[in-house]
N, CA, C and O atoms as a printed pandas DataFrame, in Angstrom:
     atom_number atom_name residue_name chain_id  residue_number  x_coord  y_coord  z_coord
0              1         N          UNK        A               1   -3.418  117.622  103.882
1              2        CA          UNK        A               1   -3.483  118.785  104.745
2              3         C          UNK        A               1   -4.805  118.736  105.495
3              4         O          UNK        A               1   -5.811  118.269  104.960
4              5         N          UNK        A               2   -4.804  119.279  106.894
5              6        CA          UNK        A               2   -6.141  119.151  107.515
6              7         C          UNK        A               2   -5.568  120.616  107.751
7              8         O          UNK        A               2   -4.539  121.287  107.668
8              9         N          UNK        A               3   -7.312  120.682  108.203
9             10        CA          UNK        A               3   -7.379  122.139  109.363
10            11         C          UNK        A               3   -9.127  121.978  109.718
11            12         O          UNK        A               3  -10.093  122.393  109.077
12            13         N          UNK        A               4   -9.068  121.315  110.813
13            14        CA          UNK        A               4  -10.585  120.816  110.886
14            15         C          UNK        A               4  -10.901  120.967  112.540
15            16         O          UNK        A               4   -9.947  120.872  113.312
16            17         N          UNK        A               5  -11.703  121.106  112.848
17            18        CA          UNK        A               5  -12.387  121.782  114.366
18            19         C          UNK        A               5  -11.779  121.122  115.483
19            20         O          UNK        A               5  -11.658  119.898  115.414
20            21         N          UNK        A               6  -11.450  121.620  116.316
21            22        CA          UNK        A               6  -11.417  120.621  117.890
22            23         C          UNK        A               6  -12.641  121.322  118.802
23            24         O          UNK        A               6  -13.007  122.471  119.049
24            25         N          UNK        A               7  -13.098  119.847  119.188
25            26        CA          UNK        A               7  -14.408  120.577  120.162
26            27         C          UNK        A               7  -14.403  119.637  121.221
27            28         O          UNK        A               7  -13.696  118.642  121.384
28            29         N          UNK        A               8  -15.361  120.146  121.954
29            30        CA          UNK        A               8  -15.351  119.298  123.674
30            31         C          UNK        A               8  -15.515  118.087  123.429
31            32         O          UNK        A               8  -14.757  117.212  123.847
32            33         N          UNK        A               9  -16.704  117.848  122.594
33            34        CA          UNK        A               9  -17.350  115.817  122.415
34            35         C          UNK        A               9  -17.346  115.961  121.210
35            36         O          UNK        A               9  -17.136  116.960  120.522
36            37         N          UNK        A              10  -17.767  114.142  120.754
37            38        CA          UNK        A              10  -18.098  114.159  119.504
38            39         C          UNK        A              10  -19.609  115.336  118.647
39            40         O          UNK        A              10  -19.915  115.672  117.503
40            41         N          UNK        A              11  -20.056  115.538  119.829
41            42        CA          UNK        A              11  -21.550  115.892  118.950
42            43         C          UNK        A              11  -20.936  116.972  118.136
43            44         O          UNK        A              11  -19.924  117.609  118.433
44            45         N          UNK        A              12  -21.829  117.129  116.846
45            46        CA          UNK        A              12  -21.379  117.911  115.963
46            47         C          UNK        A              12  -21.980  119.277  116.603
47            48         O          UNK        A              12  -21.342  120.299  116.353
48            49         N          UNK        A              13  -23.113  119.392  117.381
49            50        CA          UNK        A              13  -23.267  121.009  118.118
50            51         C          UNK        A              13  -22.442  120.914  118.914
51            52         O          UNK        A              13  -23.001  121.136  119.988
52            53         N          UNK        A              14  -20.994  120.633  119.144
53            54        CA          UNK        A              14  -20.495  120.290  120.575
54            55         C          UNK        A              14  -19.363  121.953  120.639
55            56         O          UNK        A              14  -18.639  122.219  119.680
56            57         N          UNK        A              15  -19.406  122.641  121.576
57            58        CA          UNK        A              15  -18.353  123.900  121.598
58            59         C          UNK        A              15  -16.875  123.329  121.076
59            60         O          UNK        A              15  -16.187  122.336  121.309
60            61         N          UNK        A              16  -16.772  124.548  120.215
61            62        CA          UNK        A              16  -15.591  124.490  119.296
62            63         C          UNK        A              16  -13.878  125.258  120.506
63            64         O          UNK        A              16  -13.729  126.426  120.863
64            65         N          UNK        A              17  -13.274  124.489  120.697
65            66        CA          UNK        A              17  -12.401  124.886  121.746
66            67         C          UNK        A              17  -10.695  125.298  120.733
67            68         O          UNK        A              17   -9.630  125.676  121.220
68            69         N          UNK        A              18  -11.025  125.039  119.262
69            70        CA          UNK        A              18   -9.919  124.806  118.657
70            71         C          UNK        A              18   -9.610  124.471  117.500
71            72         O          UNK        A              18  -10.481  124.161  116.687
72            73         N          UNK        A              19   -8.357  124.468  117.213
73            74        CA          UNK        A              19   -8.434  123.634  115.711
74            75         C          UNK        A              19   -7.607  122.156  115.368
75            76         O          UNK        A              19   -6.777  122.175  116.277
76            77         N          UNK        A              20   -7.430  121.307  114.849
77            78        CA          UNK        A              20   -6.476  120.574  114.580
78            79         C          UNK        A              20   -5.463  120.847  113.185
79            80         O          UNK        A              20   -6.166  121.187  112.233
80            81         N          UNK        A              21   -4.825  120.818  113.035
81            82        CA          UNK        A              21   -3.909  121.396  111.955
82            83         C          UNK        A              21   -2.454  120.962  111.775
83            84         O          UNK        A              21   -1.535  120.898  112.592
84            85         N          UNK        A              22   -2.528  120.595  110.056
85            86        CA          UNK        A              22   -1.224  119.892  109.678
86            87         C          UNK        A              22   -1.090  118.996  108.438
87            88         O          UNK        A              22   -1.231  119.424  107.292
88            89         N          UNK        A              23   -0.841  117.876  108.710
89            90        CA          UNK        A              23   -0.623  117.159  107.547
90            91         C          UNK        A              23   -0.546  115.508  108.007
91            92         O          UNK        A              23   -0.322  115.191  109.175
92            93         N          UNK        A              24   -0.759  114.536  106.953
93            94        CA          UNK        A              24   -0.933  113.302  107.300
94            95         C          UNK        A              24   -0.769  112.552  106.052
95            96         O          UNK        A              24   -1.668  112.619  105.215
96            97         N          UNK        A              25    0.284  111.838  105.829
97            98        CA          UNK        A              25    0.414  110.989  104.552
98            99         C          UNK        A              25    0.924  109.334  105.031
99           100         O          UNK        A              25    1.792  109.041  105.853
100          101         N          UNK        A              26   -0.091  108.255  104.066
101          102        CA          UNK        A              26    0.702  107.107  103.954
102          103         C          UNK        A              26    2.094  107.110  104.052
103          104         O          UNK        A              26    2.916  107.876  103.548
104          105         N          UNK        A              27    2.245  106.076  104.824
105          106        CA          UNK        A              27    3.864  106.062  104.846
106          107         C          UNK        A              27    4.612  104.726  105.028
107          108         O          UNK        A              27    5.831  104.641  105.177
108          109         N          UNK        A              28    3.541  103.443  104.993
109          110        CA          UNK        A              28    4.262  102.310  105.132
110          111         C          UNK        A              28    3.272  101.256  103.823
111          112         O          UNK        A              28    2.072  101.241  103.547
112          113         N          UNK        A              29    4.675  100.335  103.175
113          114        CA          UNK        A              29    4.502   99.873  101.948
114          115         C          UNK        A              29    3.330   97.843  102.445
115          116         O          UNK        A              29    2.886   96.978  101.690
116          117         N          UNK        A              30    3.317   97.945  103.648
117          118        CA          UNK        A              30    2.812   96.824  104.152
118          119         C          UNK        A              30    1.552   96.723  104.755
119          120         O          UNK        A              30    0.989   95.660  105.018
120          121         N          UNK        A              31    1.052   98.021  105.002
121          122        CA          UNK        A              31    0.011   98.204  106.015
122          123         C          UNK        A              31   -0.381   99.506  105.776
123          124         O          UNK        A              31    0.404  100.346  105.335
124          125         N          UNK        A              32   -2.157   99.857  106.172
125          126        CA          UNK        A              32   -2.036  101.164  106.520
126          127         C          UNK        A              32   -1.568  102.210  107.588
127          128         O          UNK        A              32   -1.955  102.167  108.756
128          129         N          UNK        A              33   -0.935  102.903  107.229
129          130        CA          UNK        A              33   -0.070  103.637  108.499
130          131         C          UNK        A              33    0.020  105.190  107.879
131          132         O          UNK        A              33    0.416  105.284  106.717
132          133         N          UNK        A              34   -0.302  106.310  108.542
133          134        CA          UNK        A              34   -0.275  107.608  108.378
134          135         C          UNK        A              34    1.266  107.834  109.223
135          136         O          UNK        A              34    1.712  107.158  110.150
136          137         N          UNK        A              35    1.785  108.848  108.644
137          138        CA          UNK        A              35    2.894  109.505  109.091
138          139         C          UNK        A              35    1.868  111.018  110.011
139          140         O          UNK        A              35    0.875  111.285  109.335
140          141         N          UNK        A              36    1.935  111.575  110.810
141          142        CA          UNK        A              36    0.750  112.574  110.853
142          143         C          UNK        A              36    2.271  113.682  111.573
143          144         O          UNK        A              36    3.251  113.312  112.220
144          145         N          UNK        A              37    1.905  114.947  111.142
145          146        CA          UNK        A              37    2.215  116.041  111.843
146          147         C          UNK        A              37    1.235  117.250  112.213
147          148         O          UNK        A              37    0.990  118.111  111.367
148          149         N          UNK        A              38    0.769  117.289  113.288
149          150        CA          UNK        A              38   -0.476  118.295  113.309
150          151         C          UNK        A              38   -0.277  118.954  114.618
151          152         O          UNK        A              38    0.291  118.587  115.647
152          153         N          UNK        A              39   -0.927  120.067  114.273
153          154        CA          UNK        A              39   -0.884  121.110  115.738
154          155         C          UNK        A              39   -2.705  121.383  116.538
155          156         O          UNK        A              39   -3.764  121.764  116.039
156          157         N          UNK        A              40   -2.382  121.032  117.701
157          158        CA          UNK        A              40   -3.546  121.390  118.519
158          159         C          UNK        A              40   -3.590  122.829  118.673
159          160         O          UNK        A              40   -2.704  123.234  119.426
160          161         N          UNK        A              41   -4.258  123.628  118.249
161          162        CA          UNK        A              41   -4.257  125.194  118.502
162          163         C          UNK        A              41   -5.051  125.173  118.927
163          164         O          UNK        A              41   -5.946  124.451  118.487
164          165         N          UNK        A              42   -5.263  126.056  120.211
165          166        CA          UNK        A              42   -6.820  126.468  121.287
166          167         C          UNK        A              42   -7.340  127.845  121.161
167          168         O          UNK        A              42   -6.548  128.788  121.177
168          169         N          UNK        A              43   -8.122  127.959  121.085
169          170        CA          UNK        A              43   -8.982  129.516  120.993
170          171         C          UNK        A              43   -9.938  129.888  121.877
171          172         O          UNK        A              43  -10.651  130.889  121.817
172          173         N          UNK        A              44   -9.917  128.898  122.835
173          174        CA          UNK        A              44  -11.000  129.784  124.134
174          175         C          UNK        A              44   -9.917  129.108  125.285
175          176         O          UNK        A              44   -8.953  128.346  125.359
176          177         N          UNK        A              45  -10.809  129.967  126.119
177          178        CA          UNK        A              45  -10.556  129.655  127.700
178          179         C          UNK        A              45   -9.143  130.150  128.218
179          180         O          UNK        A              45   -8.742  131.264  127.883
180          181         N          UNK        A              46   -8.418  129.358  129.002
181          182        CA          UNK        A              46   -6.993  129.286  129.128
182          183         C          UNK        A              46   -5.726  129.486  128.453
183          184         O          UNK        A              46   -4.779  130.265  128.343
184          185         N          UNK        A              47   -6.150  128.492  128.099
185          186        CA          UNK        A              47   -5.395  127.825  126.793
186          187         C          UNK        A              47   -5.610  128.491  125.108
187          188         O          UNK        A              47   -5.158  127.974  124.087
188          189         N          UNK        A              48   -6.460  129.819  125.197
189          190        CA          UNK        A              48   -6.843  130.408  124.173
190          191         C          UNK        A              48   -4.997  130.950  123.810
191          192         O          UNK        A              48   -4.198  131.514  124.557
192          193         N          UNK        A              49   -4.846  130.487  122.378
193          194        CA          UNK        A              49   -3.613  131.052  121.814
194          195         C          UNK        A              49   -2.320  129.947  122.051
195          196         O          UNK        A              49   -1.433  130.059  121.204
196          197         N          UNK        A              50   -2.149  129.122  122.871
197          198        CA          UNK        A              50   -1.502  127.774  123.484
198          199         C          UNK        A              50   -1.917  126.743  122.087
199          200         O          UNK        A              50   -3.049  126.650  121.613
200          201         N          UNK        A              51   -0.695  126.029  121.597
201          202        CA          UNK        A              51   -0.569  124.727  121.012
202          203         C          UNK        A              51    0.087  123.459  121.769
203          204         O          UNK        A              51    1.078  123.598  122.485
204          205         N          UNK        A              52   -0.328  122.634  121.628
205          206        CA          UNK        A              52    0.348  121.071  121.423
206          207         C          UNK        A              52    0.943  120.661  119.841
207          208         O          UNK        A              52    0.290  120.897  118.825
208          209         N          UNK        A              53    1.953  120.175  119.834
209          210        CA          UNK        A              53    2.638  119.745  118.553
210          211         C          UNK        A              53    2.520  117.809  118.641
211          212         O          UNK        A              53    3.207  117.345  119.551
212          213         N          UNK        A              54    2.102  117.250  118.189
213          214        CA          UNK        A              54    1.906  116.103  117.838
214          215         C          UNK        A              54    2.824  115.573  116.213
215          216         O          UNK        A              54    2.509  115.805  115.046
216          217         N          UNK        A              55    3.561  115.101  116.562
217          218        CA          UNK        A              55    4.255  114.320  115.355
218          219         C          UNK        A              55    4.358  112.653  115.515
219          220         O          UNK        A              55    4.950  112.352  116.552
220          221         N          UNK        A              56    3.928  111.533  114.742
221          222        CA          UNK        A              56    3.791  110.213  114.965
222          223         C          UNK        A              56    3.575  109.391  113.804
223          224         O          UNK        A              56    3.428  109.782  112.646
224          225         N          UNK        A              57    3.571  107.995  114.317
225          226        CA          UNK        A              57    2.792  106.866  113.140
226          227         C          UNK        A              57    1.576  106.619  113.687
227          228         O          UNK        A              57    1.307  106.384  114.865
228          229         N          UNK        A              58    0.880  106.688  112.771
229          230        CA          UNK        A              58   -0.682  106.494  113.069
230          231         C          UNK        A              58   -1.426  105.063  112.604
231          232         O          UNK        A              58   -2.407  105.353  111.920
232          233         N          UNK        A              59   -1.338  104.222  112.691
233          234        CA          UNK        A              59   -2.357  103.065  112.206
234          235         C          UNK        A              59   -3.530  102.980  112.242
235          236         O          UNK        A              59   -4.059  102.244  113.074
236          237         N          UNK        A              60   -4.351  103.793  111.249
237          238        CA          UNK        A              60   -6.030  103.675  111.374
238          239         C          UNK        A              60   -6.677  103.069  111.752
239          240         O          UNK        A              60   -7.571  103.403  112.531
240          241         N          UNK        A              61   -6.413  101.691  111.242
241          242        CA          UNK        A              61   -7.331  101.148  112.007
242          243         C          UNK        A              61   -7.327  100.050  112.858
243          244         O          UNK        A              61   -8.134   99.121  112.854
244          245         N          UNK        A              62   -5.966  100.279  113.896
245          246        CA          UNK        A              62   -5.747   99.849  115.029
246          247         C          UNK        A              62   -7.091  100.781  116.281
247          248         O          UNK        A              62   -7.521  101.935  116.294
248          249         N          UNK        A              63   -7.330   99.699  117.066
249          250        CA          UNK        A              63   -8.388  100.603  117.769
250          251         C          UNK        A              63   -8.330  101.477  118.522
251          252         O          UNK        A              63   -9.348  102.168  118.531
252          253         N          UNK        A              64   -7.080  101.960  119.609
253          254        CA          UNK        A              64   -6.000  102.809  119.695
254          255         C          UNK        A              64   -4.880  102.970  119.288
255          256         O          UNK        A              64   -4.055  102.065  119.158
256          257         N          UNK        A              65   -4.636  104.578  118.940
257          258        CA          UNK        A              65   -3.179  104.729  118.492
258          259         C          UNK        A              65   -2.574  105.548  119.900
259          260         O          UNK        A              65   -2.985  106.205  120.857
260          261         N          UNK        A              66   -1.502  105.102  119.404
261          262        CA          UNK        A              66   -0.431  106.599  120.724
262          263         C          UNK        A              66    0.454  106.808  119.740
263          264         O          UNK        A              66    1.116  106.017  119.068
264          265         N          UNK        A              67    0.358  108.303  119.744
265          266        CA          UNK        A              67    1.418  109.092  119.065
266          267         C          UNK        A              67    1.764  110.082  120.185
267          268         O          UNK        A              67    0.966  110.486  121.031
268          269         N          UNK        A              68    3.193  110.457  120.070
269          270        CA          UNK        A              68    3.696  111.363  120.990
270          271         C          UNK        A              68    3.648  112.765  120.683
271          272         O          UNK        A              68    3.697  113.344  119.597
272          273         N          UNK        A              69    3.510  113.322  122.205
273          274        CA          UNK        A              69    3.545  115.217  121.831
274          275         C          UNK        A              69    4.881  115.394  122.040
275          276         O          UNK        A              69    5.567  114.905  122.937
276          277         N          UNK        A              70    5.303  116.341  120.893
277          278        CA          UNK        A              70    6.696  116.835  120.621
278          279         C          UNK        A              70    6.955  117.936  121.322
279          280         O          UNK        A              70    8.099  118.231  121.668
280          281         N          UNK        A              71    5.586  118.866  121.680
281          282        CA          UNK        A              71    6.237  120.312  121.891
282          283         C          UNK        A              71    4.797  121.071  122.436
283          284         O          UNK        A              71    3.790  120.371  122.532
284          285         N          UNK        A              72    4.754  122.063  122.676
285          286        CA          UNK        A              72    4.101  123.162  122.269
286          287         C          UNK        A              72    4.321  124.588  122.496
287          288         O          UNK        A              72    5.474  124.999  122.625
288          289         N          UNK        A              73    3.253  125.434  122.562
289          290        CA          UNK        A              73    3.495  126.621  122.897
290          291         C          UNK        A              73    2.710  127.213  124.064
291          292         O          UNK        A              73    2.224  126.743  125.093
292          293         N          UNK        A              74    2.776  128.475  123.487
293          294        CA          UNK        A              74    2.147  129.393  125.198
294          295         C          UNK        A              74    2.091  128.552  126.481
295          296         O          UNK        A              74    3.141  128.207  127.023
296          297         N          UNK        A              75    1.193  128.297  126.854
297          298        CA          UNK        A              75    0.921  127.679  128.209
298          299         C          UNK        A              75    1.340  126.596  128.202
299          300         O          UNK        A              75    1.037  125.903  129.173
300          301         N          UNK        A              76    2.297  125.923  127.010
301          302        CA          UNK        A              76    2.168  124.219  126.956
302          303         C          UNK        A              76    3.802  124.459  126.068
303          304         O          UNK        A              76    4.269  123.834  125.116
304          305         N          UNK        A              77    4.315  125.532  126.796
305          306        CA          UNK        A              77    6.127  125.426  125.745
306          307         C          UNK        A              77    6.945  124.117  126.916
307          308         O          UNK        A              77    6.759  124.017  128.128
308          309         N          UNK        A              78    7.572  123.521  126.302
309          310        CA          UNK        A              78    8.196  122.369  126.758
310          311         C          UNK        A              78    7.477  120.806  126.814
311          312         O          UNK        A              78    7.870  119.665  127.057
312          313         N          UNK        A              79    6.418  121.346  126.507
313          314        CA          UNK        A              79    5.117  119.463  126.833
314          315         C          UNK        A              79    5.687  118.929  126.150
315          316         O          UNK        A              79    6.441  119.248  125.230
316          317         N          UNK        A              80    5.194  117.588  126.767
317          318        CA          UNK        A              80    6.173  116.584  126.485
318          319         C          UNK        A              80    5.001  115.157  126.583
319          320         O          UNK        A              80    4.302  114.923  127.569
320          321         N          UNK        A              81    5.012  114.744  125.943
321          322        CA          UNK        A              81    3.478  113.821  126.479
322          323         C          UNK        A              81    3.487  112.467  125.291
323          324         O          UNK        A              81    4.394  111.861  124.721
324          325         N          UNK        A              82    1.823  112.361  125.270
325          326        CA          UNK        A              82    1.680  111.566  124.735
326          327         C          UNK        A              82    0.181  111.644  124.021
327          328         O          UNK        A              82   -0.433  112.641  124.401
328          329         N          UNK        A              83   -0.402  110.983  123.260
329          330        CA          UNK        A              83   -1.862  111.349  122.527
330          331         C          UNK        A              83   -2.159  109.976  122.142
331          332         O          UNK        A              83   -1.447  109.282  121.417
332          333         N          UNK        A              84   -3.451  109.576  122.772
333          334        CA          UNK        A              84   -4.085  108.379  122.491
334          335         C          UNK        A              84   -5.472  108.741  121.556
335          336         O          UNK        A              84   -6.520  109.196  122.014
336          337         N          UNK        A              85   -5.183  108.402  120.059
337          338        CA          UNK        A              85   -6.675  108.380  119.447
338          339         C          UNK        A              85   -7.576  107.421  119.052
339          340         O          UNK        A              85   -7.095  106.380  118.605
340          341         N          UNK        A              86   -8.668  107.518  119.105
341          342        CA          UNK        A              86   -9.616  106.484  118.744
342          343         C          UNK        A              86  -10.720  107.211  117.567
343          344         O          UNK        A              86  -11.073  108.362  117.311
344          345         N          UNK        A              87  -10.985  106.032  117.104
345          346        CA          UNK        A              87  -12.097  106.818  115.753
346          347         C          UNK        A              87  -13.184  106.299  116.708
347          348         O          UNK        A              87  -13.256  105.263  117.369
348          349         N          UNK        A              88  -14.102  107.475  116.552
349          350        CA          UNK        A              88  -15.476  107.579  117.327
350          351         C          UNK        A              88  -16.606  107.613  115.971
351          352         O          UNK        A              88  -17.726  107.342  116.403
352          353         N          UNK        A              89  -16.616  107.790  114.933
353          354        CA          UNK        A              89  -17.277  107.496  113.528
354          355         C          UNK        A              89  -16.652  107.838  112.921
355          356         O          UNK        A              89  -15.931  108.814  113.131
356          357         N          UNK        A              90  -16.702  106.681  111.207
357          358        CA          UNK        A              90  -16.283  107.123  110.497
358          359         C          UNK        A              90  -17.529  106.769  108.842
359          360         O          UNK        A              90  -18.350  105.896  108.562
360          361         N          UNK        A              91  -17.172  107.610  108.379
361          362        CA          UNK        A              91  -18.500  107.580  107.342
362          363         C          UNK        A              91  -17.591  107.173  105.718
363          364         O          UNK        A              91  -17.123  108.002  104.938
364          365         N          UNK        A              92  -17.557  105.450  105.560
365          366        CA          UNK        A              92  -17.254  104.959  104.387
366          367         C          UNK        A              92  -17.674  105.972  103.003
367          368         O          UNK        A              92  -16.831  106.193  102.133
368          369         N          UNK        A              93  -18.597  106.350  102.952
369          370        CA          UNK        A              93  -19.231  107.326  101.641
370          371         C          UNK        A              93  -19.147  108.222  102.025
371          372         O          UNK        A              93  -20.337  108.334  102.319
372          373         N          UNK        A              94  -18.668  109.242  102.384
373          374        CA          UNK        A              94  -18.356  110.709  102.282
374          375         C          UNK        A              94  -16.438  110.767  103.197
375          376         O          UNK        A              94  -15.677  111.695  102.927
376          377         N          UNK        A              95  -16.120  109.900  103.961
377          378        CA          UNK        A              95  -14.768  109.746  104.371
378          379         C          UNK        A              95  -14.720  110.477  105.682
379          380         O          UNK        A              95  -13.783  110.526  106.479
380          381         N          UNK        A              96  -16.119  111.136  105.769
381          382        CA          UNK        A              96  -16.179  112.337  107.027
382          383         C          UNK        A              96  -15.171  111.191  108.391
383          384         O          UNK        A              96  -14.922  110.051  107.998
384          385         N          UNK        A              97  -14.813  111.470  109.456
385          386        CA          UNK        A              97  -14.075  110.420  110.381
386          387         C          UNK        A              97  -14.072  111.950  111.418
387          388         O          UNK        A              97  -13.764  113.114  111.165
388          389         N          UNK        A              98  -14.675  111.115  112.904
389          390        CA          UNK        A              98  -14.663  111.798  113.930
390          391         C          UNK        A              98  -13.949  111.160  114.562
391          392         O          UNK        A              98  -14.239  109.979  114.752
392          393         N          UNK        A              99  -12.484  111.842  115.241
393          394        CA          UNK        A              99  -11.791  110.732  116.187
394          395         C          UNK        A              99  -11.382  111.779  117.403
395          396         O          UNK        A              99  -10.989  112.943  117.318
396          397         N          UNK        A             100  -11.603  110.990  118.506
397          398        CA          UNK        A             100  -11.649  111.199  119.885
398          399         C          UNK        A             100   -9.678  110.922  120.433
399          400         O          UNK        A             100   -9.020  109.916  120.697
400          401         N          UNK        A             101   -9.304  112.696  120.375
401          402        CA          UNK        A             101   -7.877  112.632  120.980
402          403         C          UNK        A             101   -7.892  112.908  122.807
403          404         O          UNK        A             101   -8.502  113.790  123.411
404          405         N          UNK        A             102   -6.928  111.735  123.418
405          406        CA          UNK        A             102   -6.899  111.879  124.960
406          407         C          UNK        A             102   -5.201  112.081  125.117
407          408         O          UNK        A             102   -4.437  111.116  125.108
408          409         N          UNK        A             103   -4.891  113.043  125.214
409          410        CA          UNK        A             103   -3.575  114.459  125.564
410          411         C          UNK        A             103   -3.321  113.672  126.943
411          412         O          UNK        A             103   -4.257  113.211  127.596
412          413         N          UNK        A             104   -1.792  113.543  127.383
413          414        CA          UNK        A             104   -1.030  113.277  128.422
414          415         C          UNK        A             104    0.152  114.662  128.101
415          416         O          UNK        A             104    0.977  114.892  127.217
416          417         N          UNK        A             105   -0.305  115.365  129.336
417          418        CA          UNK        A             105    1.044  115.957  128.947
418          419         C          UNK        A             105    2.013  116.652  129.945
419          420         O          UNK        A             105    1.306  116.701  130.951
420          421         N          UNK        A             106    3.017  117.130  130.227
421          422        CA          UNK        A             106    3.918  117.928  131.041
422          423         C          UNK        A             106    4.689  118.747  130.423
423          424         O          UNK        A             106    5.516  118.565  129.530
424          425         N          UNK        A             107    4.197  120.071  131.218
425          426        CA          UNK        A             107    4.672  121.029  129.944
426          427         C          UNK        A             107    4.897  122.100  131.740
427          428         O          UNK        A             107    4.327  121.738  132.769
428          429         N          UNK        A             108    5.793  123.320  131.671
429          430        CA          UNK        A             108    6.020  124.333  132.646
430          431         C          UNK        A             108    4.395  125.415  132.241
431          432         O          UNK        A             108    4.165  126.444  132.876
């Protein structure tokens, strides 16, 4: 289970625009691969109260992933897209992992 910040940049003072939220489990017997289901929820600006739905296979540590957007809400009901992530740090001894999501999307 996550429920961990979305913000503008990596910096850790960086404005908090959101949350990420959901779930993420191993899911392949050959490789590492996350199954991920998580929701982009926004809390400022525009988009304050608006989700993206992201459901995908994730391969960690491929150096980009694309997982597709399934859905969302408020300002973003019908999106339809795509989500490219990259790990921007990740900290072996504590597991902390900052990764940088880039949103394609078409939504009414």
């Amino acid at each position: 289970m996550v429920d961990d910040p979305l913000t503008f940049s990596p910096d850790i003072n960086s404005t908090l625009v959101g949350r990420a939220q959901g779930l993420y489990a191993f899911s392949s017997q050959e490789e590492s691969s996350l199954m991920m289901a998580m929701t982009f929820s926004f809390l400022e600006g525009k988009y304050n109260g608006s989700a993206l739905s992201l459901l995908g296979r994730n391969p960690p540590f491929n150096t980009v992933r694309e997982m597709p957007i399934v859905g969302g809400s408020g300002l973003f009901r019908f999106a339809r897209g795509y989500a490219q992530a990259r790990t921007n740090t990740f900290n072996l001894t504590t597991g902390d992992t900052c990764v940088e999501y880039n949103v394609y999307v078409l939504h009414y």
